[in-house]
MIMAR-628835 format. One record per residue: residue in three letters; z, y, x of N, C-alpha, C in turn. Coordinates in steps of 0.05 Angstrom, whole numbers, plus 5000, padded with zeros to 4 digits. Atoms other than C-alpha are relative to their C-alpha. Example, Ala and Ser with C-alpha at 12.3 -4.5 7.8 and 13.67 -1.06 7.14 Angstrom:
ALA500049765018515649105246500050245018SER499949764984514349795273501450224985
This chain:
UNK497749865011315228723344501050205021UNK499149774989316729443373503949895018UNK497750084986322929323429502550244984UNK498249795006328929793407500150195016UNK500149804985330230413437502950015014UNK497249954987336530473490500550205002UNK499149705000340830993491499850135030UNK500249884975339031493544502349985020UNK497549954978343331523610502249795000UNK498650225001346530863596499649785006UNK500050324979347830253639500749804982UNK498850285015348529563617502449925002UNK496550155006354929293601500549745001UNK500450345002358328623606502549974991UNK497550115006363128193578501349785020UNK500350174980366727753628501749764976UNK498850115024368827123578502249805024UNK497150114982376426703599498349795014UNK501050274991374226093649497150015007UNK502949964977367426403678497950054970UNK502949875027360426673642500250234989UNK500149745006359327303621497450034972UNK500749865020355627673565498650255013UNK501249774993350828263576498650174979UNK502049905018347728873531500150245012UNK500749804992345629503524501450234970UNK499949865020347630103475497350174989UNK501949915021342230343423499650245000UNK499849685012339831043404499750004974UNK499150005041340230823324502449985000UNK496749875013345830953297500149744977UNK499150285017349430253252500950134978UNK498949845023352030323188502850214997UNK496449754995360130553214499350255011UNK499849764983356431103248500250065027UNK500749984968355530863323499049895011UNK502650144989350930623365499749714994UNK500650294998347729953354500049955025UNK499450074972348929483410498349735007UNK501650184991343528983442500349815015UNK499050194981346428293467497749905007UNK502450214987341428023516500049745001UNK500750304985338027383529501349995012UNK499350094992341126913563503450065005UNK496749985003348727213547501349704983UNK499050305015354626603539500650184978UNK497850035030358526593468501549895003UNK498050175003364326283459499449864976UNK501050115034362525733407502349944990UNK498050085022369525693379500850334977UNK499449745018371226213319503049974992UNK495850064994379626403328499750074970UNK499849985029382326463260500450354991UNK500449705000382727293275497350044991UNK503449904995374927343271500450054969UNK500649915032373227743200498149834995UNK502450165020368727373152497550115008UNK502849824989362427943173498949845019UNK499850034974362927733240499549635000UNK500950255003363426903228497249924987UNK502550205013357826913175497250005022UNK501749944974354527293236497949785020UNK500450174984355626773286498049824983UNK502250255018353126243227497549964998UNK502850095013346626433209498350095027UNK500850034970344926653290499749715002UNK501050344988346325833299498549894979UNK502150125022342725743243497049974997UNK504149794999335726123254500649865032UNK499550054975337625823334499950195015UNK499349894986338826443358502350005016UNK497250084984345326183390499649675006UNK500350364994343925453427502649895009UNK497550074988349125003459498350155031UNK500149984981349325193531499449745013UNK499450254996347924683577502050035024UNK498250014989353424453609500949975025UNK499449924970357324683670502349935012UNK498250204985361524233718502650215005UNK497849794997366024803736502050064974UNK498549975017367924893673501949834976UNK499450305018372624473625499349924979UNK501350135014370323953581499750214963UNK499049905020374324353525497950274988UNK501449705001370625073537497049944994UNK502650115006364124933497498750315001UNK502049895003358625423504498650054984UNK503050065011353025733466498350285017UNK502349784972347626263496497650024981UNK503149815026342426773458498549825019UNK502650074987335326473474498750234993UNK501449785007333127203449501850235005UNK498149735012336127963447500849904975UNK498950045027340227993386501450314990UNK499249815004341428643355501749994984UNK497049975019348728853326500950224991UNK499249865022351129333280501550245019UNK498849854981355229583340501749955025UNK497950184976359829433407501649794990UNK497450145010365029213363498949764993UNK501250165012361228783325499049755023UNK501850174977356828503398503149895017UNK497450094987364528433425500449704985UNK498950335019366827893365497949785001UNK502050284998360727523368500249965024UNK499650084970361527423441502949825002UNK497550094992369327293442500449814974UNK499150185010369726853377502050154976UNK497749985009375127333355500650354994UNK500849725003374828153329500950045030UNK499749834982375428673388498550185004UNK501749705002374129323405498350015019UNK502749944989367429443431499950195021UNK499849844983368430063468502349975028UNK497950124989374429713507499149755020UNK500850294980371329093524497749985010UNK502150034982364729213546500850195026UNK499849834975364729473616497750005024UNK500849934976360229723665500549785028UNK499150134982359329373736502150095017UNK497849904976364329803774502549994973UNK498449995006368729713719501050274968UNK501049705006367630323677499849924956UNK501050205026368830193594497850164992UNK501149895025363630293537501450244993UNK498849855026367930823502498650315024UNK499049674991367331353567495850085000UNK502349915005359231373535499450134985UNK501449885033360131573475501250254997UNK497749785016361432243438502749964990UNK497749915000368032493435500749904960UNK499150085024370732143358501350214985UNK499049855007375432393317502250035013UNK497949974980381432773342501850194980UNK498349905018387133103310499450284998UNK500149714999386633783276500350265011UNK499349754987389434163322501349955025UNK497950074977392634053388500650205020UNK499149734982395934453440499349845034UNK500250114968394834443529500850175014UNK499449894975397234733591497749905018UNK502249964979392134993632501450105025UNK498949934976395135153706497350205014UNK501849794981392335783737501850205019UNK498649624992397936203777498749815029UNK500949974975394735793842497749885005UNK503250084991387535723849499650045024UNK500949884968385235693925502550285003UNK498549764983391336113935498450304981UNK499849885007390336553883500750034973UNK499150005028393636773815499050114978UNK502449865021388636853760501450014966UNK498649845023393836883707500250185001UNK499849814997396137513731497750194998UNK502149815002389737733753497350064978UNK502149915034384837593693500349804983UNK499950135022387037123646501050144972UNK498949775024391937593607498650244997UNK501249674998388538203626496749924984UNK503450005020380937893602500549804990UNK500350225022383137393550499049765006UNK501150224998380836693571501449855019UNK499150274986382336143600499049805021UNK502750084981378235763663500149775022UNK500650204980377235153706498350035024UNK501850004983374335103778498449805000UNK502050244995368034723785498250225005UNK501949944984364535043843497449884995UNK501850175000360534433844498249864981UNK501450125023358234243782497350154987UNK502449855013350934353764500650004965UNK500749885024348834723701500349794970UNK498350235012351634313640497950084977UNK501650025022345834183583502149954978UNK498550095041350333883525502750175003UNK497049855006356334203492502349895009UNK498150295003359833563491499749785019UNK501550194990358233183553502149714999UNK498550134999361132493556500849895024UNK498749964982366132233603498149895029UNK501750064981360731843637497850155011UNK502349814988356332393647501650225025UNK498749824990361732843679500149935031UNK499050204974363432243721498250095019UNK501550044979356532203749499150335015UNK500349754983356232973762501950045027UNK498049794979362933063799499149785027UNK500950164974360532413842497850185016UNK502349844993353932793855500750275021UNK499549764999356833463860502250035032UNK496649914977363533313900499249815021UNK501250194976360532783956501450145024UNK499649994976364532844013501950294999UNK497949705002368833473980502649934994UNK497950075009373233133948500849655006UNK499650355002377432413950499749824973UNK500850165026376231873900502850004978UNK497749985020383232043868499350344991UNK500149685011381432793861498150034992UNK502450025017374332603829501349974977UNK499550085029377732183774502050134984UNK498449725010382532783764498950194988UNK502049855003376533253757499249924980UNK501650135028373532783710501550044972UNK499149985031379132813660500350274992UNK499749755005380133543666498550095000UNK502649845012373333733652499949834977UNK500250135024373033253604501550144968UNK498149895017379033533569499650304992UNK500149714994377334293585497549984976UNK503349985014369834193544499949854986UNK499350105034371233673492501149914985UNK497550045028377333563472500250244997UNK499549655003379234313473498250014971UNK501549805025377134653404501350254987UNK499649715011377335363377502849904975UNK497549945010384435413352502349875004UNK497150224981387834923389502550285010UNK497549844987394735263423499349915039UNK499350034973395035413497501650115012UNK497149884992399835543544498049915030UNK499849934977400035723619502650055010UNK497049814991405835913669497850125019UNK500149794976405536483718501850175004UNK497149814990410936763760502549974978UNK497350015003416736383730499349994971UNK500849895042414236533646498149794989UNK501350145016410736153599498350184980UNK501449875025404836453559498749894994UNK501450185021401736203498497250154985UNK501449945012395636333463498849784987UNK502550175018389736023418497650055008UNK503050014995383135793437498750194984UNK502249895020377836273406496650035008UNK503150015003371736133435499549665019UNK500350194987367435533463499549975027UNK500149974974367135313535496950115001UNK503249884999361335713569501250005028UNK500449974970359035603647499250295011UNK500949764979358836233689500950015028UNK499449934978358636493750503050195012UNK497949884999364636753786500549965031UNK499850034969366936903858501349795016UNK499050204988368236333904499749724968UNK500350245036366635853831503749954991UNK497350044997374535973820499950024971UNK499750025035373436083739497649924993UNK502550005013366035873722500349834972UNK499650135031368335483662502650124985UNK499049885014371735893619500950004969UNK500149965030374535943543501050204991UNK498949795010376036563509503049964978UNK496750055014383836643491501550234984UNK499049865006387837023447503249955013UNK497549924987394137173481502450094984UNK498349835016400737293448502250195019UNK497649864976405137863472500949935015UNK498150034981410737573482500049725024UNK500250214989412037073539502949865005UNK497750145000418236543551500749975033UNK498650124974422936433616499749745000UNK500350334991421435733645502549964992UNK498450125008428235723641501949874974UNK499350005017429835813578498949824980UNK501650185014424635313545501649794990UNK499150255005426834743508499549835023UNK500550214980427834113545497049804992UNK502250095009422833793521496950065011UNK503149894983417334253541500349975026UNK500249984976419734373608498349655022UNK501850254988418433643621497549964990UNK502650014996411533653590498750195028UNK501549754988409934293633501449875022UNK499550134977412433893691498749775021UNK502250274999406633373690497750145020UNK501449794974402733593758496249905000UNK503050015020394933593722499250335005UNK501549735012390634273715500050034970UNK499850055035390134093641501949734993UNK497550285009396033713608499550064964UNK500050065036395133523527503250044993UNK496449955014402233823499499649994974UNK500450145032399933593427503349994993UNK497250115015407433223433501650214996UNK498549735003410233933434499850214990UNK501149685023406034323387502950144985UNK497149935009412734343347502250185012UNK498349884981416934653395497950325010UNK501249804989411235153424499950174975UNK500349785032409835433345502250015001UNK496949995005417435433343501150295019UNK499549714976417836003412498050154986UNK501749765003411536393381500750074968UNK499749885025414036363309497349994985UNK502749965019407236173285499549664982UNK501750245016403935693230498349855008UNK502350204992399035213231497750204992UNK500649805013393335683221497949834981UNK500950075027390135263164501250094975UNK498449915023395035483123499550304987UNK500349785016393936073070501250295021UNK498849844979398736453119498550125019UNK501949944969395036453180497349994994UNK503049835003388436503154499250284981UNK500249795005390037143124499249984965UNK501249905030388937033049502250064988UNK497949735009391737563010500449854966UNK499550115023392937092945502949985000UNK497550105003399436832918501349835016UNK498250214993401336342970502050205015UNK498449924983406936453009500149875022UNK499850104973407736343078501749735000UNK498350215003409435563095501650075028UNK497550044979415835503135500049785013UNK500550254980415735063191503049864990UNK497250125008422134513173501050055028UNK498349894971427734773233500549795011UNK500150194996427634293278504349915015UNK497450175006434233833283500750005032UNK498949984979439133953342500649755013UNK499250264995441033263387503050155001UNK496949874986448433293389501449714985UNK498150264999454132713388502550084980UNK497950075011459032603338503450035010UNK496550024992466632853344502049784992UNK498850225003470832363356502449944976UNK498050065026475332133286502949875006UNK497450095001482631883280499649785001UNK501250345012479331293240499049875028UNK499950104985476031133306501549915023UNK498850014985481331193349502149775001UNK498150165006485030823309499249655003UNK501050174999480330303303499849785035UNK500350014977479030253381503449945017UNK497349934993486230273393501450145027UNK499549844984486430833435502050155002UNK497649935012492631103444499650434999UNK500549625001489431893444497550044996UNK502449985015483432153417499050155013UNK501649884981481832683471499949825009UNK501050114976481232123514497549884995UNK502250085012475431883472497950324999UNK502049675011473032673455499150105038UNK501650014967472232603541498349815007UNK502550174998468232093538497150124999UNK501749895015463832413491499450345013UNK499749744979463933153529498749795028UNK501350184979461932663590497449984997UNK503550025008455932423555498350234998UNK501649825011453133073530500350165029UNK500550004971454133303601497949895025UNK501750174970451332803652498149794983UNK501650214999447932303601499949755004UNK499050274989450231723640502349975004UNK497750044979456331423658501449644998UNK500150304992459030783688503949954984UNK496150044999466030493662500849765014UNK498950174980469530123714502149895010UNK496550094995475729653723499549735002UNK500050314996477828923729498549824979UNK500550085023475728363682502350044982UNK498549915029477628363603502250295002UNK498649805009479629053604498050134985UNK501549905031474529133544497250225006UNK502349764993468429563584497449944981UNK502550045014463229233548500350094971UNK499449905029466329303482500750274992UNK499549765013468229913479497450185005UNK503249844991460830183509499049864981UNK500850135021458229763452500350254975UNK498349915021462930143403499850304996UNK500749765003461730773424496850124997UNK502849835011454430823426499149934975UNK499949975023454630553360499950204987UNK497949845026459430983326497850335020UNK501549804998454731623374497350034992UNK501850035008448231343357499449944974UNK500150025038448831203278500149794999UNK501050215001448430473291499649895015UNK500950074980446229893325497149925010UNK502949945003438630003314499350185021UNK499349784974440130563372500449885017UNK498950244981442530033420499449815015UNK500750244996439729643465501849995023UNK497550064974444029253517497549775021UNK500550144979441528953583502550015021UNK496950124980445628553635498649905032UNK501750014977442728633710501649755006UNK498250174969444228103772498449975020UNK500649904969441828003835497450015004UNK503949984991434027813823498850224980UNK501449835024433628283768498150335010UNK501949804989427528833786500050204990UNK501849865018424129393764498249904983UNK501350165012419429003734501249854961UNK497950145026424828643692500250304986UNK498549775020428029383669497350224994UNK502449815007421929823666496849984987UNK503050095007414929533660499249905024UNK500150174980410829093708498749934984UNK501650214997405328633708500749625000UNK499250305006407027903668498849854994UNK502350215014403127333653501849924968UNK500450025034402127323578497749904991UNK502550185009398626843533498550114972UNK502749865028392427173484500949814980UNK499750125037394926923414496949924991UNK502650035008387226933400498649715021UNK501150084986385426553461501749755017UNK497550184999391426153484499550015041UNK500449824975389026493557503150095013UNK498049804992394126743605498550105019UNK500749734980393527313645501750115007UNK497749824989397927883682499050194982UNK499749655013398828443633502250134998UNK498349825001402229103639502349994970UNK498850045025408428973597502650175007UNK497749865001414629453576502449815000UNK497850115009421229293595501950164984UNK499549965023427329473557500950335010UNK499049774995428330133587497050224986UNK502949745015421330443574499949874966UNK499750055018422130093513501750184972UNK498549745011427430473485499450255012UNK501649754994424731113520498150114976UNK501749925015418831083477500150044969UNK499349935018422630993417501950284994UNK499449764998427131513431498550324997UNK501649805002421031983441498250024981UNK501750025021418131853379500150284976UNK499449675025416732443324501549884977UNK498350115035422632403273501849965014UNK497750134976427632103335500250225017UNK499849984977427832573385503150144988UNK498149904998434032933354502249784997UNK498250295002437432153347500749865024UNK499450064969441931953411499149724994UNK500650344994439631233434501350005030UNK498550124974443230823484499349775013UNK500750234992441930393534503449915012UNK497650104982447629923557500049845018UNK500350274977447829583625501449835013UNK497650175005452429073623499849995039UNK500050134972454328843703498350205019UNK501049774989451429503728499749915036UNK499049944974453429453800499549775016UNK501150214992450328693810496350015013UNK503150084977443228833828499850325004UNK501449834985439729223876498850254985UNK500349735010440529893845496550235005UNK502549794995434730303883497649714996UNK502250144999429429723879500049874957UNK499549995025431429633803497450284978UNK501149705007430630393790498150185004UNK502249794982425430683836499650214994UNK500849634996422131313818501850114983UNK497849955017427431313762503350095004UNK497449944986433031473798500050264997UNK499649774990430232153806500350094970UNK499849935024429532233726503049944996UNK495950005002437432093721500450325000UNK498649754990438732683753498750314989UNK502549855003432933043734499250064974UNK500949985030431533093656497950154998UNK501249825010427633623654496749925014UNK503750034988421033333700499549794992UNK501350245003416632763697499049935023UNK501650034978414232353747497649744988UNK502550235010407431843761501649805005UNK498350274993410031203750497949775014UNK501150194976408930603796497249784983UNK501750165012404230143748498250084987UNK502149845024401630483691498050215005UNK501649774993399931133721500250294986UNK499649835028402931533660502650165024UNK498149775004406932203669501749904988UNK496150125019414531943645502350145012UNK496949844992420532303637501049894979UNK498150165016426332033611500350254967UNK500049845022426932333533504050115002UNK496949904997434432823529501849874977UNK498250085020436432383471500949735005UNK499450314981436931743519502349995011UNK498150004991444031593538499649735004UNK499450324975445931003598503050015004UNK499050014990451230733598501249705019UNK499450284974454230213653503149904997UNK497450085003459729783657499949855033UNK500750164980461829463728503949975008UNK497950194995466629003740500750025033UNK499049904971470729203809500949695012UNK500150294991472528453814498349885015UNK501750224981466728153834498550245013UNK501949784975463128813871501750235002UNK498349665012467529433889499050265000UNK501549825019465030013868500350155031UNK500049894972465730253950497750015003UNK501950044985459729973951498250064990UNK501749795012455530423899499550165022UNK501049754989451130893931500150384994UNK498949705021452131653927498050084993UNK503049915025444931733893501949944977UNK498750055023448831293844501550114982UNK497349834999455531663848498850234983UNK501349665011451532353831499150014976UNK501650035021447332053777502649984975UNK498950085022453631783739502950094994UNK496049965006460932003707501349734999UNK498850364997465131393728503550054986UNK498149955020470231303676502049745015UNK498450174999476230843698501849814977UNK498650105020478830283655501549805016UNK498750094986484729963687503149934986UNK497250085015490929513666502350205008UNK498549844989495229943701500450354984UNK499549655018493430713655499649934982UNK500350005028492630843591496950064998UNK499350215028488030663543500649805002UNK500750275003487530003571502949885002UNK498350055000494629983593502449864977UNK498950195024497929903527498649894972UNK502450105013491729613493501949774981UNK499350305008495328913483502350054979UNK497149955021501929163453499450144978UNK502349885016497929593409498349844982UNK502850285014492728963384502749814984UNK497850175008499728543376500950154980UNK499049795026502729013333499150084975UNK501850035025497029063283499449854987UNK500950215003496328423286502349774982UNK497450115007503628283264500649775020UNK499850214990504327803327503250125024UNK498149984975510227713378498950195027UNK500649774975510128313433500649715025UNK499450064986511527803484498049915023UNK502449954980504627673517498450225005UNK500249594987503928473531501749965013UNK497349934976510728383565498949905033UNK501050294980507727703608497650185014UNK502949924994501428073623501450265024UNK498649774978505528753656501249865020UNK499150044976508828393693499049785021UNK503050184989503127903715498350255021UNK500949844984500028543741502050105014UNK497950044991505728733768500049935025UNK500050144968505728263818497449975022UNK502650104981498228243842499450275012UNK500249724978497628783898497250184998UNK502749844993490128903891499450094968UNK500149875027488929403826497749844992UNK502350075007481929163829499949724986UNK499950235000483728423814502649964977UNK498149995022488428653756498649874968UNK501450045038487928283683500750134981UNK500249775024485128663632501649794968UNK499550175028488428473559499149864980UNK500750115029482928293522499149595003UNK500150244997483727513558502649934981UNK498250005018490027573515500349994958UNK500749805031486327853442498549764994UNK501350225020483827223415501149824981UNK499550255022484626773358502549755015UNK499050304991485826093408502350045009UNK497949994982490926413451502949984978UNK497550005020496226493385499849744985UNK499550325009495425653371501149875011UNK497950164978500125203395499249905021UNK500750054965499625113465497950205013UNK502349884993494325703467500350225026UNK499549784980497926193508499349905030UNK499550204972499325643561497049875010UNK502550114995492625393560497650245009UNK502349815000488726053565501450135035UNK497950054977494826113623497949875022UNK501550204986491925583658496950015005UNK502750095004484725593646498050295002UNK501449774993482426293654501750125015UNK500249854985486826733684501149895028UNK498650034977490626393741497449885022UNK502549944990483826133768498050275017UNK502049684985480626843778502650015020UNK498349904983487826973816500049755030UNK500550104987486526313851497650085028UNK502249814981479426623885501350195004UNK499049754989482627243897501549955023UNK497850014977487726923940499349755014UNK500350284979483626343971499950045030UNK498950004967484726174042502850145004UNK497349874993491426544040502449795001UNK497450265007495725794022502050214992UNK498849995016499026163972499949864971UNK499750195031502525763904499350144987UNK499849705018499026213854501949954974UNK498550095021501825773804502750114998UNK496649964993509725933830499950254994UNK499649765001508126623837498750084972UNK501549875021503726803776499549794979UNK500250205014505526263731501350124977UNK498649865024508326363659503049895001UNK496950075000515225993679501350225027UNK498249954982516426373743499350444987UNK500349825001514227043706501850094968UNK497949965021518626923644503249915008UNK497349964977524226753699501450284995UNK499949754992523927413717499450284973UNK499749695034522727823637500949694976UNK498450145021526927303601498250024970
């Protein structure tokens, strides 16, 4: 029986399976029925002999009639391993339909083929194959105003139409389309000792990207000297020669006139065009870039020039972010005693983005940051709340590396997992959302370790408009402009002295304090609606009143409950919450707090 044919230029692959043993094949030069290479699991590769209840029917009857014909034996069994983890193992090659396919019969359980096989250095299946499918059209920023110290926008990009990558080093390129693993092994070849192993695998994606994702009519964009200019791909990459190899890969561009001020760009772009790459994929910004050039998709009747009845399609205008003016109804609701002081809030936000509100306990910070990114965000589907403290990380708020257990496999591992900040980020930046404010709320702000929390994020606060590399993933992230933070921090237990002025800069710090207004006559205000006796608004003024430190003042809303208006509730909520916190405030001093800040020696004194 004739052996199969392997696909040229391709290494063997492996699977590594949970609890030791591995899997090994090869990729095919026939083509399976989905249309990609068949895949060749070798002799002596394990199996997993259990089938998870994920595995498709294809794939099980698979396994079945392999143990059936004994192309799949038991393994024999290995001390290392536990009794549980049963074995089986080809006694032959076994040819499969495709990776995907040589993946599930290995793991028990579907998976993607191009994902899970890998090379010995690590290296997947997918960076062998031809380039798939890819969306109709996409847009990129190519960087050329500084090549080796020189500006080839200026000097021949606009002036001779095209577009161009350096690769001094790269021999003469046979295929149109090479794949990522071929590029790989050139720039290794090519760049030996030219380049570092982080500015190879840079090289790799940006030739990669420059020769086969790129296609004739994609959108491109460049800056030079401060401007943004756009054009459309119109021809295919072609290698030439060129002085010092500063353009030898080239694509022919149509250029439009006009060009844009960096400054003037939407926010949006500026932070794509902020992502520090030679070639950056701005796909997420096609919208916005046809939006500055005023152009169509050119599939459309429009832009391909046919002189029939259609009419030009109109791009839908894209939707402004902007916050909600503040209502009576809410004011009233909130019981604010003024409505600019709410319409400053909101002017705050659309300003800085962030801001902290800060005063004693129960003077309502959480609730009313609740209330308002509600009533700014449409809802509480907009909303997420986190509540730091002292061990709380980056990790916790951003993303990080967690042990998580495979639903398929009941396996744990460390995987890269979102916390709730990139979480909401990514919803925020979603197509359809980006003109919809979202809020994050961070309850106890001022309890954990602010810079070891926030890290490279600190600088996106301040910063909206760039992106930086983040610490885990490796991804270009900038915070989206429809993301609002806000903080709440309790001056009681941390004083706000002791914020940093990174912090300070990043945030508008709003004061909420028994002592001013709103919070001031909050209580008399809640009583009054409430149809109740003004007389614990009186007890409360003059409770603060007497306690010297603002910071250590009680807020009203220990006053705004149900229990406190039941017989004996006042006296009990008296006793049991607030004279306590005034107790710590004044320990070691051998002061009576009771005498002084009691409800008999303070209705002495307001009858």
């Amino acid at each position: 029986m004739p052996q199969p044919e392997l696909l040229p230029g391709t290494p063997e692959f492996r699977i590594k399976l949970p609890k030791g043993g591995e899997a090994r094949g090869h990729l095919l030069a026939e083509f399976g029925g989905n249309g990609t290479h068949k895949f060749l699991l070798r002799e002596g590769s394990l199996v997993a002999a259990e089938a998870w209840p994920g595995l498709g029917d294809h794939a099980r009857r698979n396994r079945a009639e392999l143990r059936a014909s004994g192309g799949l034996v038991d393994a024999p069994a290995d001390p290392s391993l536990p009794q549980a983890e049963r074995r089986w193992v080809a006694i032959r090659d076994i040819e499969c339909n495709s990776s995907s396919a040589a993946a599930a019969l290995v793991y028990g359980y579907d998976a993607s083929g191009p994902e899970s096989w890998r090379t010995a250095e690590g290296h997947p299946l997918a960076d062998y194959l031809s380039t798939g499918w890819r969306a109709p059209r996409k847009a990129w920023l190519v960087r050329g105003s500084n090549v080796s110290g020189h500006n080839l926008v200026r000097q021949l990009w606009l002036t001779e139409g095209f577009v161009s990558l350096a690769a001094a080093h790269l021999p003469p390129l046979e295929e149109t389309d090479p794949t990522k693993s071929a590029l790989r092994r050139f720039v290794e070849e090519g760049y030996e000792g030219a380049a570092s192993y982080n500015q190879k695998r840079s090289l790799v994606d940006e030739l990669h990207a420059f020769l086969t994702q790129m296609r004739i009519g994609d959108t491109v964009a460049t800056i030079g000297d401060g401007w943004l200019h756009i054009g459309r791909i119109t021809g295919d990459a072609v290698q030439t020669s060129s002085p010092g190899g500063l353009s030898n890969l080239r694509r022919t561009v149509a250029w439009m006139p006009q060009s844009h001020a960096y400054e003037e760009l939407p926010e949006e772009v500026q932070q794509k065009l902020s992502v520090q790459h030679d070639v950056v994929d701005l796909t997420g910004v096609l919208d916005a870039l046809d939006g500055l050039t005023g152009q169509t998709d050119p599939t459309t009747p429009a832009a391909t020039g046919d002189t029939g009845e259609h009419r030009p399609v109109e791009r839908p205008a894209q939707r402004e972010l902007s916050l909600p003016h503040i209502t009576e109804e809410l004011a009233t609701d909130l019981l604010v005693h003024d409505g600019a002081w709410l319409e400053e809030m909101r002017e705050l936000l659309i300003d800085e983005r962030q801001l902290v509100l800060y005063g004693p306990p129960g003077t309502g910070k959480t609730y009313l940051a609740m209330k308002l990114a509600e009533y700014f965000g449409g809802g509480p589907e907009q909303v997420k709340i986190v509540q730091f403290h002292p061990s709380y990380a980056y990790e916790d708020f951003f993303e990080g590396f967690r042990p998580v257990e495979d639903p398929e496999t009941r396996e744990v591992a460390f995987r890269l997992t979102a916390g709730p900040l990139r979480e909401l980020a990514d919803l925020a930046s979603r197509e359809g959302n980006r003109h919809i404010p979202h809020f994050l709320i961070i309850d106890e702000i001022n309890r954990a370790n602010l810079a070891k929390v926030f890290g490279e994020l600190y600088f996106l606060l301040e910063y909206r408009t760039r992106s930086v590399r983040l610490t885990y993933s490796g991804d270009d992230f900038a915070l989206p402009p429809n993301l609002f933070v806000i903080g709440t921090m309790n001056t009681a237990d941390r004083s706000i002295a002791l914020v940093d002025a990174a912090m300070r800069r990043r945030f508008a710090f709003v004061e909420l304090s028994p002592r001013t207004e709103p919070t001031a006559g909050l209580l008399a205000r809640w009583l009054k609606r409430e149809g109740k006796d003004v007389e614990p608004a009186r007890l409360l003024d003059a409770l603060n009143a007497r306690i010297d430190d603002a910071d250590f003042a009680i807020g009203p809303s220990y006053l705004m409950k149900p229990g406190v208006y039941r017989d004996g509730g006042l006296e009990r909520t008296w006793r049991t919450k607030i004279l306590p916190l005034l107790e710590e405030h004044h320990y070691g001093e051998g002061l009576d707090v009771t005498a002084r800040y009691g409800l008999d020696s303070l209705r002495e004194q307001h009858p």
